[in-house]
N, C-alpha and C positions, 0 to 999 in steps of 0.2 A: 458357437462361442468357444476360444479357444481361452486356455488357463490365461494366457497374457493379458488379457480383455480384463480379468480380473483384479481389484486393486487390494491385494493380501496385506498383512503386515510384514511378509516378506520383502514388497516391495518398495515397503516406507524406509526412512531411516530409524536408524534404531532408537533416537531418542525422542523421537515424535512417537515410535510404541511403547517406550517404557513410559517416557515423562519426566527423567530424572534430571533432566538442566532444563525446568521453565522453574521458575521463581513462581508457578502454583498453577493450581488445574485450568485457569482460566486461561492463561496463554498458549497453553497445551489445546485446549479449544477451539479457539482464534486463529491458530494454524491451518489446524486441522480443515477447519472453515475455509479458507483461503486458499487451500489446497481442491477444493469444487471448483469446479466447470468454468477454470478462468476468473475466477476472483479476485487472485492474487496481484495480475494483470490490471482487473481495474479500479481496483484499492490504489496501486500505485499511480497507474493513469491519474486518478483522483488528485491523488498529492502533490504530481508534476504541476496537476489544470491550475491546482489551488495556489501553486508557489507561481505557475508564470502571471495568474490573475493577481496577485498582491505586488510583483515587480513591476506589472503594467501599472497598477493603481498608484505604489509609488514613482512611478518614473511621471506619470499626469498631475499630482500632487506637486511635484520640483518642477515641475511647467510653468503651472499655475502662481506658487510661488516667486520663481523665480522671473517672473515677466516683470516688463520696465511698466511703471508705474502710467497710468494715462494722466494726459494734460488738458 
């Protein structure tokens, strides 16, 4: 195992080691969190699915509404 393999606080940024611009320790956290094994990747995946899922829902909703009335 060579030092690089290692994840120091050298190799963070510096204000994810201090903590001094998160509005409190919990976002400092959260990061950190995020910053494991691909996380942050699927946090966001998550958010894209969740935004293309509610565009699709409303674009079926202006479908639905918008269809001509039956006779």
């Amino acid at each position: 195992m060579s030092p690089t393999d290692k994840k120091s606080s050298a190799l963070r940024p510096s204000h994810q080691v201090s903590g001094k611009d998160y509005p409190g320790e919990w976002a400092r956290r959260i990061e950190l969190s995020l910053d494991k094994e691909g996380r942050r990747a699927l946090f966001y995946g998550g958010l894209f699915g969740a935004f293309v899922l509610a565009v699709v829902i409303a674009a079926l909703i202006g479908v639905v509404v918008d269809a001509p009335p039956k006779i």
